[in-house]
N, C-alpha and C positions, 0 to 999 in steps of 0.2 A: 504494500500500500504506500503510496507515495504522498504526501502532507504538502501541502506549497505553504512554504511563509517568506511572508515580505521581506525585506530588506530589514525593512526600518524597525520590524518587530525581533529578527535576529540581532541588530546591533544594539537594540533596546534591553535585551538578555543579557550579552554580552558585558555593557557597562552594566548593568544592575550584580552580576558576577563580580564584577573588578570592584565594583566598590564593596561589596559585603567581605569580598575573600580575599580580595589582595590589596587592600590599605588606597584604594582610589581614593581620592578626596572629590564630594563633592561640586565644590566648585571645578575641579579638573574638571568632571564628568559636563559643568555647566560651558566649560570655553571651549571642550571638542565640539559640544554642539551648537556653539556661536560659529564656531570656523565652517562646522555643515552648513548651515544656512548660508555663510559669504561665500562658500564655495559654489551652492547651490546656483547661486544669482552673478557667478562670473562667468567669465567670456570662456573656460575649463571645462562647464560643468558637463557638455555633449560629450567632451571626451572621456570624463571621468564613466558618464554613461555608457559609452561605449564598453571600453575596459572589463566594465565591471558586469555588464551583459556578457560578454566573452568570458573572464571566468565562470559566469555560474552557469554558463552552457558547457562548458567544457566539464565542468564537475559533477553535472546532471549525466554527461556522458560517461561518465567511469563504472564501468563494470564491479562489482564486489564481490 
């Protein structure tokens, strides 16, 4: 059975991880996600899209 989840809700895991388990601070977790938003809204962010399409097709591709 194959589950799709968002981006934004795995990264959202991910830091909620980092800060419970590995001493994240807070506000870290609050200026990664000032920098997503500036990244979001720069002249980058098609590319960043791209990219990041390509890995997760590539990893969707991996046999186990």
């Amino acid at each position: 059975m194959v589950l799709p989840i968002s981006a934004a809700v795995l990264m959202l895991i991910i830091v909620g991880i980092l800060v419970k388990r590995s001493g994240l601070k807070l506000w870290h977790a609050f200026a990664c996600t000032l920098l997503g938003f500036y990244l979001a809204s720069s002249s980058i962010a098609p590319s960043i899209k791209t990219v990041t399409t390509s890995v997760a097709g590539m990893l969707t591709g991996i046999k186990l």
